[in-house]
C-alpha positions as CSV (number, residue, x, y, z in Angstrom):
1,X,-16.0,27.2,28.2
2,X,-17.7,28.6,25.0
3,X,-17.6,27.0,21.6
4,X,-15.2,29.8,19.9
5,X,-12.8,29.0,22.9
6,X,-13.0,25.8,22.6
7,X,-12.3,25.7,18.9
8,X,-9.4,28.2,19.0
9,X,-7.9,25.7,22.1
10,X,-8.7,22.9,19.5
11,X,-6.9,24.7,16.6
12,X,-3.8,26.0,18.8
13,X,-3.3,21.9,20.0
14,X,-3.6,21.1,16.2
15,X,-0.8,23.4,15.0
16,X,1.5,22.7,18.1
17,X,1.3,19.3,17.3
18,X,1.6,19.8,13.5
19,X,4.6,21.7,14.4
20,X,6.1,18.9,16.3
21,X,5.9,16.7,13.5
22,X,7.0,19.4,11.0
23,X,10.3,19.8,13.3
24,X,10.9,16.1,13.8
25,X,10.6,15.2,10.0
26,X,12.9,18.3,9.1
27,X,15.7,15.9,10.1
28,X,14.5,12.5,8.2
29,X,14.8,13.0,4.6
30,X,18.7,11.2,4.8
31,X,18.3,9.2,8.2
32,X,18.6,5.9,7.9
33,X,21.0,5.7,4.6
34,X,23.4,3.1,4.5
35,X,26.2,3.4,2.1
36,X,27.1,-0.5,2.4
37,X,27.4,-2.8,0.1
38,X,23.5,-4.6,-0.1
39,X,22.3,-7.3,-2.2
40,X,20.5,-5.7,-5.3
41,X,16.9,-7.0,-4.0
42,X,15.9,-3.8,-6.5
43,X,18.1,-4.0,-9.7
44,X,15.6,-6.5,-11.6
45,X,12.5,-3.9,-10.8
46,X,14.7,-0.7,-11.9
47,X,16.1,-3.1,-15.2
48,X,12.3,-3.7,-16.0
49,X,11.6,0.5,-15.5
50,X,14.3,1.5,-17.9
51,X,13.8,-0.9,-20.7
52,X,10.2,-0.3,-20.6
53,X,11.1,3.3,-21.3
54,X,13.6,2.7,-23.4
55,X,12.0,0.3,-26.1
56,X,9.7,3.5,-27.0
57,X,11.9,6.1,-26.7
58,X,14.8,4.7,-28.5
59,X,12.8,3.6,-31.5
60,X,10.7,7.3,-31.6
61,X,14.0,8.7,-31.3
62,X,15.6,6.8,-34.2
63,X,12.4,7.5,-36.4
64,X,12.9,11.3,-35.5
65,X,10.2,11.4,-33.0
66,X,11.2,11.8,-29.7
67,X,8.2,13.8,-28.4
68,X,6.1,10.9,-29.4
69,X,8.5,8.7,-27.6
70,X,8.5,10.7,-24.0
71,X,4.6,10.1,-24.7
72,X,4.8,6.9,-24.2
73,X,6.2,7.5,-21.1
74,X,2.5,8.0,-19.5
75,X,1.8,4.1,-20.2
76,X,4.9,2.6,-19.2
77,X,4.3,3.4,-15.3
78,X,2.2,0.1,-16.0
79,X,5.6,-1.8,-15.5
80,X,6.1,-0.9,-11.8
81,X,3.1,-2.5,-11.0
82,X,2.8,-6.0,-9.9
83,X,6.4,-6.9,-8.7
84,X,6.7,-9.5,-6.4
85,X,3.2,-11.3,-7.6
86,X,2.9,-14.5,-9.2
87,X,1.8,-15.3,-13.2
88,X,-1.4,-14.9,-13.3
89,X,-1.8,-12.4,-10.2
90,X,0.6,-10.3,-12.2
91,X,-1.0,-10.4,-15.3
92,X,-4.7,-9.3,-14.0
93,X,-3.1,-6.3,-12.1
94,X,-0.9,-5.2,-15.0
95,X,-4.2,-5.2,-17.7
96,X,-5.9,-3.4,-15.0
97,X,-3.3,-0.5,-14.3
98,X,-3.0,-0.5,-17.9
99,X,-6.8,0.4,-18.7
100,X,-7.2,2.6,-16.1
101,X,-3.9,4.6,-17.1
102,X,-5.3,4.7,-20.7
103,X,-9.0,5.7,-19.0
104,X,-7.2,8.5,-16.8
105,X,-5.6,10.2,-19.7
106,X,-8.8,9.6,-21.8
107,X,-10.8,11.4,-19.0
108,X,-8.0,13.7,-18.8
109,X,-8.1,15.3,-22.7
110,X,-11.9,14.9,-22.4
111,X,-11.9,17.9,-19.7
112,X,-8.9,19.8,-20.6
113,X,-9.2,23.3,-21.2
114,X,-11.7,23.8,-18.3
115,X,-9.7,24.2,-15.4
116,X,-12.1,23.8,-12.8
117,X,-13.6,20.8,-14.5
118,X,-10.4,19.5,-14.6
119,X,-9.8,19.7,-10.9
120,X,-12.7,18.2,-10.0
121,X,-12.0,15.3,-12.0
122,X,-8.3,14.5,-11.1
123,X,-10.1,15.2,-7.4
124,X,-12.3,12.4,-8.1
125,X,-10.3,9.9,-10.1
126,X,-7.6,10.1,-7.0
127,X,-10.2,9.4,-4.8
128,X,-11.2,6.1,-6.2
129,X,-8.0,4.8,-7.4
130,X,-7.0,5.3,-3.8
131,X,-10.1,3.5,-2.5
132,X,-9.4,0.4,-4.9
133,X,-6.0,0.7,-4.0
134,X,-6.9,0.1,-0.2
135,X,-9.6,-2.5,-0.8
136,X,-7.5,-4.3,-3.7
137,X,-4.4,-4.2,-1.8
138,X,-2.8,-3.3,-4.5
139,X,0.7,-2.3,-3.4
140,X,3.2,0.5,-4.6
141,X,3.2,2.6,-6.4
142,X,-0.4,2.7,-5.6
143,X,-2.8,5.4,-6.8
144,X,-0.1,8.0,-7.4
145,X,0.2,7.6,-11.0
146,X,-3.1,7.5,-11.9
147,X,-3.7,11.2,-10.6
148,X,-0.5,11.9,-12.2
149,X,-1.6,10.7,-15.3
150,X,-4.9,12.3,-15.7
151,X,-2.9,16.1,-14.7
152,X,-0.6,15.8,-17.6
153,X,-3.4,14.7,-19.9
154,X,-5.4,17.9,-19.1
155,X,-2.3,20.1,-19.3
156,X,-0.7,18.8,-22.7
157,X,-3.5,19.3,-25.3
158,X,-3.5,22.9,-23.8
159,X,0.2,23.6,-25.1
160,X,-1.4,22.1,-28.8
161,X,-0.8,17.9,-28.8
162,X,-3.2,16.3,-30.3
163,X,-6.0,14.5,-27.8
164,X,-5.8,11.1,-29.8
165,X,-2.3,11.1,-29.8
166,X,-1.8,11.1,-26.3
167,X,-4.2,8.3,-25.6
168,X,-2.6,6.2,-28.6
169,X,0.8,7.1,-26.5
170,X,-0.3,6.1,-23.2
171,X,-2.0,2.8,-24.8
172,X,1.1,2.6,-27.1
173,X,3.5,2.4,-23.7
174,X,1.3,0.5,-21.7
175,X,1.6,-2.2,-24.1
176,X,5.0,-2.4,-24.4
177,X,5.4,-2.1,-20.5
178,X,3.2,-5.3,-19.6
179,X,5.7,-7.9,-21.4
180,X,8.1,-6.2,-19.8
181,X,7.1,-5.9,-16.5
182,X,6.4,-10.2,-16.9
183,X,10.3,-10.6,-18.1
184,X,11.6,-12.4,-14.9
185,X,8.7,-14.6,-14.8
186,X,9.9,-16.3,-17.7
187,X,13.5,-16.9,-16.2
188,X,11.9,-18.8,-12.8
189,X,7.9,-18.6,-12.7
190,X,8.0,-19.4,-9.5
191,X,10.8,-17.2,-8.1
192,X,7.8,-14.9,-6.6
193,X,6.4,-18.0,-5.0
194,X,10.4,-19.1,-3.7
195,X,11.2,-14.8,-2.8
196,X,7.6,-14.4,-0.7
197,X,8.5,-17.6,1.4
198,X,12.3,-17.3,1.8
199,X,11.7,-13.4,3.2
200,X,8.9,-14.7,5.6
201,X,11.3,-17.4,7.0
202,X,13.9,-14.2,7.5
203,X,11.5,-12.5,9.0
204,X,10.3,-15.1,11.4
205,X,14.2,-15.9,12.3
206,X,14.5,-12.3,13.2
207,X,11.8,-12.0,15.3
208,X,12.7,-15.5,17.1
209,X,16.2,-14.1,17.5
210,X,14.9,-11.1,19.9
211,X,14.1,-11.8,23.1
212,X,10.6,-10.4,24.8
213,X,11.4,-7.8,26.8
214,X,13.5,-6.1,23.6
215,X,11.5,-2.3,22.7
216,X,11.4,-3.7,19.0
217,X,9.2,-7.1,20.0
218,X,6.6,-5.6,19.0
219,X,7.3,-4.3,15.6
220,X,9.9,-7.5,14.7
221,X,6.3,-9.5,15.1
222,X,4.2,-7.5,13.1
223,X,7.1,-7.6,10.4
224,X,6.8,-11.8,10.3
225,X,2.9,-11.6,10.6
226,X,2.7,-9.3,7.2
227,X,5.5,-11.8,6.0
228,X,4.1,-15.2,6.3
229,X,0.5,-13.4,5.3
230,X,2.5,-12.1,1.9
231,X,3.9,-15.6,1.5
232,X,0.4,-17.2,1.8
233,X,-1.2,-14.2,-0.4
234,X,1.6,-15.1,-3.4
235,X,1.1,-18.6,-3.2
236,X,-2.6,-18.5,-3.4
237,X,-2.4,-16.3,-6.2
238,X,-0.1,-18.7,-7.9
239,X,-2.0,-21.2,-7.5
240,X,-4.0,-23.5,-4.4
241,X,-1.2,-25.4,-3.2
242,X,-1.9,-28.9,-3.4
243,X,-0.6,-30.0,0.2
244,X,-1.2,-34.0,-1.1
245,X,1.0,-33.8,-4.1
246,X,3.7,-36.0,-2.4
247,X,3.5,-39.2,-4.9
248,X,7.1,-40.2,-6.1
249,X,5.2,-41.8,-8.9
250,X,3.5,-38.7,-9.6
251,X,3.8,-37.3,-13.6
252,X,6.7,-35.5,-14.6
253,X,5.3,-32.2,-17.0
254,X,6.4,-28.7,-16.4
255,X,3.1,-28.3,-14.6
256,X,3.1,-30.9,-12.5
257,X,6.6,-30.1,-11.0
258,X,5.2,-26.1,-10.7
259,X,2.3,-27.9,-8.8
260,X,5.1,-29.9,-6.9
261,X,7.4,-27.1,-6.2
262,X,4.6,-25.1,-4.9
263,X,3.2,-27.9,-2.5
264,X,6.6,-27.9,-1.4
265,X,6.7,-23.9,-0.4
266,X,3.3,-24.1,0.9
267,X,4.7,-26.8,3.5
268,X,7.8,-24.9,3.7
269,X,5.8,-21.9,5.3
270,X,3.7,-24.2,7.6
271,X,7.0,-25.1,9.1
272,X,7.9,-21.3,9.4
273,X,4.4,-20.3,10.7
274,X,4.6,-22.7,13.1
275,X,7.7,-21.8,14.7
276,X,6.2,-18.2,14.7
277,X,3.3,-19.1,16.4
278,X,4.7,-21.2,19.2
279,X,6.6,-17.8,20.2
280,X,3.5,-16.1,20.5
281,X,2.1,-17.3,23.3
282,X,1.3,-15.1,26.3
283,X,3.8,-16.4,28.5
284,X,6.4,-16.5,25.9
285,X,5.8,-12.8,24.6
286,X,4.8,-9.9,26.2
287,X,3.7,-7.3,23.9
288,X,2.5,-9.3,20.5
289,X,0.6,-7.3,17.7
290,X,-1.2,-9.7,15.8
291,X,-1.6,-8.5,12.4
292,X,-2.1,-11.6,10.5
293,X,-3.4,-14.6,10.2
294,X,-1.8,-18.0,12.6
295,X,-3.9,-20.7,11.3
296,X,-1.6,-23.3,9.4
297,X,-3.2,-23.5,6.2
298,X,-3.8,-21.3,3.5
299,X,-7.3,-19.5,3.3
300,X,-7.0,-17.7,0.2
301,X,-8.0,-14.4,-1.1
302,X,-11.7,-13.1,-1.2
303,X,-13.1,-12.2,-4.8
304,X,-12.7,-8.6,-5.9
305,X,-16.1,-7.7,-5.0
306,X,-16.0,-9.1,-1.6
307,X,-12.7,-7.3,-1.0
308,X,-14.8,-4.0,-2.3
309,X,-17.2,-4.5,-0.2
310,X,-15.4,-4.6,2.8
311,X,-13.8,-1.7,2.3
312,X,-17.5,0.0,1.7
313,X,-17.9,-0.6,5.0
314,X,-17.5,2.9,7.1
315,X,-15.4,3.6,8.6
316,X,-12.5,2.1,7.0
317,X,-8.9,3.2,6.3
318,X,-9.7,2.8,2.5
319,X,-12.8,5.1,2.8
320,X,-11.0,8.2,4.7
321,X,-7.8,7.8,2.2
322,X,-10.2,8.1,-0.3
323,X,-11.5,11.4,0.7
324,X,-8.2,12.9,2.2
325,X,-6.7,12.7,-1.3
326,X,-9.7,14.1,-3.4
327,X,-9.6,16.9,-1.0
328,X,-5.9,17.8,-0.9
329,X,-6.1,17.4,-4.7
330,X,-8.7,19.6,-4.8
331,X,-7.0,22.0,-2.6
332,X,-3.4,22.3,-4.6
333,X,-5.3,22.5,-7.6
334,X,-7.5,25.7,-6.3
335,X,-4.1,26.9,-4.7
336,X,-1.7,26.4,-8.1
337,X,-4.0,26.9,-10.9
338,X,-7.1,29.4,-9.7
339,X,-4.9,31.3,-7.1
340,X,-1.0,31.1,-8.1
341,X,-1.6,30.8,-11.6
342,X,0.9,27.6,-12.1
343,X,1.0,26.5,-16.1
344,X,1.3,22.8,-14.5
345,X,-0.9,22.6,-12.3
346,X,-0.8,19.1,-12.3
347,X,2.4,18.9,-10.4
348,X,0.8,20.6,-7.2
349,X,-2.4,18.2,-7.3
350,X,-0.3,14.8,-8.1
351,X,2.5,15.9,-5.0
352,X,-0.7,16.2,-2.7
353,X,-1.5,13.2,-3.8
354,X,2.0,11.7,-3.3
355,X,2.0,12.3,0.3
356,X,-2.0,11.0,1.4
357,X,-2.9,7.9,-0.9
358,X,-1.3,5.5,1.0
359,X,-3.2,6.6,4.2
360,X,-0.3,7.0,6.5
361,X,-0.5,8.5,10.4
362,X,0.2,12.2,10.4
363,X,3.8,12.1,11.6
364,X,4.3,9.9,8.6
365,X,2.7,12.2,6.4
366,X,4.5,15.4,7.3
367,X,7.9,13.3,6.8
368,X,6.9,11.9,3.5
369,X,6.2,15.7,2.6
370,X,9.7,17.1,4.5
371,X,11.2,14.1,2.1
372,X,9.4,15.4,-1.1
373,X,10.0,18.9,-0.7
374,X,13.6,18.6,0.1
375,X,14.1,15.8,-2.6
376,X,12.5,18.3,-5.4
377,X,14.9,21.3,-4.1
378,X,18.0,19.1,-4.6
379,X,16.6,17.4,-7.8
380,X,16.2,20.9,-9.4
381,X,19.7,22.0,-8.6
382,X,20.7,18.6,-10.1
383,X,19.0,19.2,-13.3
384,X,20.1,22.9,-13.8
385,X,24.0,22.0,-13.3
386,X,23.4,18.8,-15.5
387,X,21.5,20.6,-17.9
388,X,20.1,17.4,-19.4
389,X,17.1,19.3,-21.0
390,X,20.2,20.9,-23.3
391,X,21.7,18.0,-24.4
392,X,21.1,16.4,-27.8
393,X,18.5,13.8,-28.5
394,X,20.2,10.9,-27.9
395,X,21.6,12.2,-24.3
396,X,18.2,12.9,-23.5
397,X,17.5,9.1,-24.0
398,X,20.5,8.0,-21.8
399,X,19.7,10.4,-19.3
400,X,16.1,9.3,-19.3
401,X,16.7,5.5,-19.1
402,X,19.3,6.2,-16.6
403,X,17.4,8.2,-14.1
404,X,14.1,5.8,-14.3
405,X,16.6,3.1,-13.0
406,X,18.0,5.1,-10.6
407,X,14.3,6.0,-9.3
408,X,13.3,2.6,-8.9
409,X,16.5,1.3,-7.4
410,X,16.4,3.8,-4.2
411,X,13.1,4.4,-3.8
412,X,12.7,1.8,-0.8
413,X,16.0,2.5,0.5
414,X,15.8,6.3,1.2
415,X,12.2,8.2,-0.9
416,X,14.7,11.7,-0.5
417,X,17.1,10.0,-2.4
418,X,14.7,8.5,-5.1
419,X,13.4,12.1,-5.5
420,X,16.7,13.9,-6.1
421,X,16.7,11.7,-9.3
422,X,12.7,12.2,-9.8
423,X,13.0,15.5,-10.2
424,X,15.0,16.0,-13.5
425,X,13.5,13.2,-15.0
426,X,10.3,14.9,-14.7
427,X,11.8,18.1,-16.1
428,X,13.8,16.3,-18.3
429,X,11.1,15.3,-20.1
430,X,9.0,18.3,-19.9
431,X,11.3,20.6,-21.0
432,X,13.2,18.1,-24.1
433,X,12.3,19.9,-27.2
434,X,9.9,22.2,-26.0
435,X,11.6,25.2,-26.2
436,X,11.0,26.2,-22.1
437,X,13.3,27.7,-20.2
438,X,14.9,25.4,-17.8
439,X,15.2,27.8,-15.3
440,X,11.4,29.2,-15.1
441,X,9.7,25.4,-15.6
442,X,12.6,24.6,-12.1
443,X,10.8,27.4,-10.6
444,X,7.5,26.5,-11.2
445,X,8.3,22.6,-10.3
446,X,9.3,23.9,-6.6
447,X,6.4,26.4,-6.3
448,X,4.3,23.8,-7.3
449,X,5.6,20.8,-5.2
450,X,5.6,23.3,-2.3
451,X,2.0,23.8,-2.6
452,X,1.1,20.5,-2.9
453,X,2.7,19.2,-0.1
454,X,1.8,21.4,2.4
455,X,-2.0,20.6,1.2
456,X,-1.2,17.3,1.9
457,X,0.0,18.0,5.7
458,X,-2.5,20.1,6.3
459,X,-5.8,17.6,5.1
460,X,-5.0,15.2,8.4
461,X,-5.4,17.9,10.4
462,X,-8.8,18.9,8.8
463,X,-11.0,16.3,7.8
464,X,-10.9,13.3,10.0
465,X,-8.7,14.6,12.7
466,X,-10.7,13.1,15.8
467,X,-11.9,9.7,14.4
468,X,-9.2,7.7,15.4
469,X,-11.6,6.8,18.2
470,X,-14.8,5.8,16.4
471,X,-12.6,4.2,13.6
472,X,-10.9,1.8,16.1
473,X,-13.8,1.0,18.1
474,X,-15.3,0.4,14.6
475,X,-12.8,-2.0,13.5
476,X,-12.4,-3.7,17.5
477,X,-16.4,-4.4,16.6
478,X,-15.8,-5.9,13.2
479,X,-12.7,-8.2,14.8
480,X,-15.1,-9.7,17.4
481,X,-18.6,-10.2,15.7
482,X,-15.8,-12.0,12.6
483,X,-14.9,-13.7,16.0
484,X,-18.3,-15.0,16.9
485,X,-18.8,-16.5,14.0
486,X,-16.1,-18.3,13.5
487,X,-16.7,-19.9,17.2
488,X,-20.3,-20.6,16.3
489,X,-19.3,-22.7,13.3
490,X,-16.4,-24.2,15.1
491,X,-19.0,-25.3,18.1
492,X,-21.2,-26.7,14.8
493,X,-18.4,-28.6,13.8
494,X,-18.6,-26.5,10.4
495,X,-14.9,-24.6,10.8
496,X,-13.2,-26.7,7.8
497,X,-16.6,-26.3,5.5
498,X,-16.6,-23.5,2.6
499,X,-18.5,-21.3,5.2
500,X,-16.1,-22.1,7.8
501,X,-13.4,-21.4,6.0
502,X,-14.6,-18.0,4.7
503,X,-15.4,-17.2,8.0
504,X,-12.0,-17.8,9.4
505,X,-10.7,-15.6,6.1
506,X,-12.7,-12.8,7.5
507,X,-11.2,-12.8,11.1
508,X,-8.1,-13.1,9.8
509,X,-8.4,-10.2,7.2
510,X,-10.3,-8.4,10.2
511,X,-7.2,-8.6,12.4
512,X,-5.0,-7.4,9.7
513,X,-7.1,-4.2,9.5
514,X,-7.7,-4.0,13.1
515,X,-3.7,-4.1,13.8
516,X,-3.0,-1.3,11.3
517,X,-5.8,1.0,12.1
518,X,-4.5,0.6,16.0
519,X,-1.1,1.6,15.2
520,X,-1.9,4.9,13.3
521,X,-4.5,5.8,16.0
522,X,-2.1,5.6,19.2
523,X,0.4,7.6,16.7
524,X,-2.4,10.0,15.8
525,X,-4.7,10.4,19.1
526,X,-2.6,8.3,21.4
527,X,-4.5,10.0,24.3
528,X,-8.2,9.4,22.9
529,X,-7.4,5.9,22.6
530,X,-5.8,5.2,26.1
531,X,-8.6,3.4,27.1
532,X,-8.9,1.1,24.1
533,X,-5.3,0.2,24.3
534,X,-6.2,-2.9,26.4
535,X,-8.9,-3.8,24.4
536,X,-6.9,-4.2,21.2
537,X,-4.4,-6.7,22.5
538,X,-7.3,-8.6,23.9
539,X,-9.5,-8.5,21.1
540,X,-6.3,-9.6,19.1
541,X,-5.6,-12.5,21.6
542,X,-9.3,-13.5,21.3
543,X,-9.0,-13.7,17.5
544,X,-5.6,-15.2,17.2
545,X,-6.9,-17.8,19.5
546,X,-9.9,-18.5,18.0
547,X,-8.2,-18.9,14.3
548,X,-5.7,-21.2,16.3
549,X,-8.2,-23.5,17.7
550,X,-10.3,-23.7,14.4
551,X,-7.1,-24.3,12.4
552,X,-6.7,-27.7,14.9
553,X,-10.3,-29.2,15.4
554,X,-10.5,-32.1,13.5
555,X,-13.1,-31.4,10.4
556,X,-16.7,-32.0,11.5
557,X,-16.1,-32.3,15.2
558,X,-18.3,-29.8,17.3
559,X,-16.3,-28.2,19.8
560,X,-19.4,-27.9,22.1
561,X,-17.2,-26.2,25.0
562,X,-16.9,-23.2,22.7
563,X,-20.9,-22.7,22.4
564,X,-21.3,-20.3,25.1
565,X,-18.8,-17.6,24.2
566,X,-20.7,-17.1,21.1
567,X,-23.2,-15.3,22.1
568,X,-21.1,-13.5,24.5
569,X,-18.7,-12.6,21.8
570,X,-21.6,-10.8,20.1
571,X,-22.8,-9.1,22.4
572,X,-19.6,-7.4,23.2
573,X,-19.6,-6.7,19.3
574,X,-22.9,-4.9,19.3
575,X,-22.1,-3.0,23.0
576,X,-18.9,-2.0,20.6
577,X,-20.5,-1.0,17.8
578,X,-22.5,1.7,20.0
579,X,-19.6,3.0,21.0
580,X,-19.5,1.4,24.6
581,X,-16.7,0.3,25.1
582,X,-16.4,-3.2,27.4
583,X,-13.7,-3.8,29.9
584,X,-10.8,-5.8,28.3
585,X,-11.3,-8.4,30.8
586,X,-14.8,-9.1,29.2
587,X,-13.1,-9.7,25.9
588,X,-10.5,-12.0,27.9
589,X,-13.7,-14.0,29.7
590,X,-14.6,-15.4,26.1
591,X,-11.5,-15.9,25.2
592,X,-11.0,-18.4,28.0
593,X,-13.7,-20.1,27.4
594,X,-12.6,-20.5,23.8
595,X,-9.5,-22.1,25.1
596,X,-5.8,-22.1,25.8
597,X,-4.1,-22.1,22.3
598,X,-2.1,-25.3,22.4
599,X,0.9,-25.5,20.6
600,X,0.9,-26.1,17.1
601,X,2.5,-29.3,14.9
């Protein structure tokens, strides 16, 4: 068969397949909504969202100012970062959201005008705050805002604002947001720590409750794997719990009971881990994804760097995000600015964004756009029967404060519904005192949203759209080379030194990676992967065991038994790394020689 045959073959599978997805997610945007009764999990992250727009607005409004006010807007997004994390954890995220939102508006004004320049530099501001969004971990919203935030600051000194004004805003906001987004902290500093555990233990409970052979095994473990891993990330970034803080006659201070209270949750988990754990067995459980770590201690976090550097490594989910987004970015912005002529451009590059930062599978992707797209078209008919934009200036507050709340309170629930009330905030606050038309700025919104989000379900489908084969291999390499040397250091003796310690860290955060990058290839290429199906779970077992054992051996005890799978381990690291893939009962060879886990406590 020719080339052009084969590519036009290639191209006809694509769009079938795109279709597929297109037609399955038509039906998603309200499936799964629930109109019961739930605990408000939600309400003290959409409380911290509206005051922090509030405080601005309400004063700016008051003084007369209101435009200054929705301003600040651009720096308050700083609050709905960091929820969940402990003190200090909190605080170094929330500085470093803030700066970059005051950098991406900076860079914004510095290019505005030039529309070209300016797409090329939202393009390449995406891609890196979605790269140190991957590598970081840094959690929701993610990169979103800061595309968002460098698009409105290369529209707005076009329609005559003042450049320094809107970086005084954005900083203006940003400060207010960050003692605000630290409120709850001050009502139980350690209700993170208490949340992150108590959700693990109802994760493990739920997963113990389902038997085997039940179709949703798999996922119910996966779910108390990323649990107890959360719990363990919150209370190392609170703090290294002291496991040997059990003296009755121990001091009394605030910080000593925090210490206390923390030892406490730390043993707490090792309880809940080790229930997990005993379940995972082969013989107990027949389809297990291991996605995080079983040892029975905490192993921390790496530094920044390290965690940078690991995501340098190609291929990695953190890399490809990276360059979907700049390219769908790109894309909407050539599409709604050079071709359609959109006056907010912006909106088309930040909704491609929207739907590619987080790096989903493709299925995913063209939901999360089917959710957008619909969410915007009922958002718009919202805000032209409201007709908030109308209303005086203190309705505009209300309606602002009200609708942020509203944002954040669904947006986990059901994203379709969280747009419905995205959508005339945005307009809302583009249209209040501006003197636009509510009708044409709706129009452009959808037109604009529209193109964006098909740029963003079509990227998948272009760049990367058969490396779901190389990238798992990749990662399959990385999971049993971290493997080899955790078994050469445990046959040392070394496993509960520094080195053996960070080595065990490494697996672990290997087999995270390696579970997630395995899922979205067998939901993106499930039939270029067939055959490395069988090596994942065994290249999982290998790991989990090998974490297992280390996290038993008594400190400075060689296990000498374990010697010889070593260099067998790396081998079958390097043969993966050339993309020859091994039988998966080679991988289960050195695992046996590793050892049977035995149970744990």
């Amino acid at each position: 068969m020719t080339f052009p045959r084969r590519a036009v073959r290639g191209a006809r599978r694509r769009v079938l397949r795109g279709a597929e997805h297109l037609a399955s997610a038509a039906i998603t945007p309200f499936r799964g909504l629930r109109w019961e009764v739930r605990a408000p999990t939600r309400w003290p992250v959409a409380l911290r969202a509206a005051l922090a727009i509030a405080i601005p607005l309400t004063i700016a409004t008051a003084a007369g100012h209101q435009a200054w006010g929705l301003l600040c807007g651009t720096g308050t997004f700083t609050v709905l970062y960091g929820a969940g994390r402990p003190l200090r954890s909190r605080i170094r995220v929330l500085v470093l959201v803030a700066l970059g939102l005051i950098a991406g508006m900076s860079l914004g004004v510095l290019v505005s005008g030039n529309l070209v320049l300016s797409i090329l530099v939202t393009a390449v501001v995406g891609a890196v705050a979605t790269f140190l969004a991957h590598a970081l971990r840094l959690g929701p919203p993610g990169a979103f805002f800061f595309v968002l935030i460098v698009g409105i600051g290369g529209y707005l000194p076009t329609r005559g604002l003042d450049p320094g004004s809107l970086i005084l805003a954005t900083t203006t906001g940003a400060a207010v947001a960050v003692p605000i987004a630290m409120f709850d902290l001050l009502l139980d500093r350690l209700g993170p720590e208490r949340a992150a555990v108590a959700a693990a233990q109802r994760a493990v409970e739920k997963f113990l409750a389902s038997p085997p052979e039940d179709g949703q095994a798999e996922d119910l473990s996966t779910a108390a794997t990323n649990a107890i891993h959360d719990a363990w990330t919150v209370l190392w970034d609170g703090g290294e719990p002291d496991l040997a803080l059990d003296d009755p006659g121990a001091p009394t201070s605030p910080q000593a009971t925090a210490h206390t209270v923390r030892a406490d949750l730390a043993t707490d988990l090792i309880v809940i881990q080790q229930r997990y754990s005993e379940h995972l067995l082969p013989t107990q459980q027949l389809n297990p994804d291991l996605g995080a770590e079983p040892t029975a201690a905490p192993l921390g976090r790496p530094r920044l760097r390290r965690m940078v550097a690991r995501a340098l490594r190609w291929p990695t989910a953190a890399l490809q995000a990276a360059i979907r987004v700049a390219a769908g970015i790109a894309a909407a912005g050539v599409a709604a600015g050079l071709l359609a002529g959109s006056g907010h451009m912006y909106w088309a590059m930040a909704a491609a964004a929207l739907v590619l930062h987080n790096g989903m599978d493709r299925r995913a992707t063209t939901i999360r756009s089917v959710e957008r797209l619909a969410g915007t078209t009922l958002g718009i008919g919202l805000f032209l029967i409201g007709g908030f934009s109308g209303s005086g200036p203190w309705a505009v507050v209300i309606t602002i404060v009200t609708l942020q709340g509203l944002v954040e309170l669904c947006v986990v629930r059901n994203y379709t519904i969280a747009v419905i009330f995205m959508t005339p905030l945005a307009l809302t606050i583009g249209t209040a005192g501006s003197g636009l038309a509510a009708l044409t700025i709706a129009q452009e919104r959808l037109l604009d949203t529209a193109i964006g989000v098909l740029c963003g379900v079509a990227v998948p489908w272009l760049i990367g759209w058969r490396s779901s084969h190389a990238m798992l291999t990749a990662h399959l390499s990385r999971a049993i080379s971290a493997s080899a040397e955790v078994i050469g250091l445990l046959g040392r003796g070394q496993h509960q030194d520094r080195a053996g310690l960070v080595a065990q860290r490494e697996l672990s955060l290997d087999l995270q990676e390696l579970s997630a990058i395995a899922g979205r290839a067998i939901r993106d290429e499930p039939e270029r992967v067939a055959d490395l199906v069988p090596v994942r779970d065994a290249t999982a077992w290998l790991g989990f065991t090998v974490l297992a054992t280390a996290s038993q051996e008594a400190p400075g005890e060689a296990l000498e038994r374990v010697a010889p799978a070593e260099d067998l381990a790396r081998d079958l690291a390097v043969r993966l790394a050339r993309q020859d893939v091994p039988e998966d009962r080679e991988i289960r060879a050195v695992r046996a020689i590793v050892g049977k886990r035995p149970p744990l406590g």
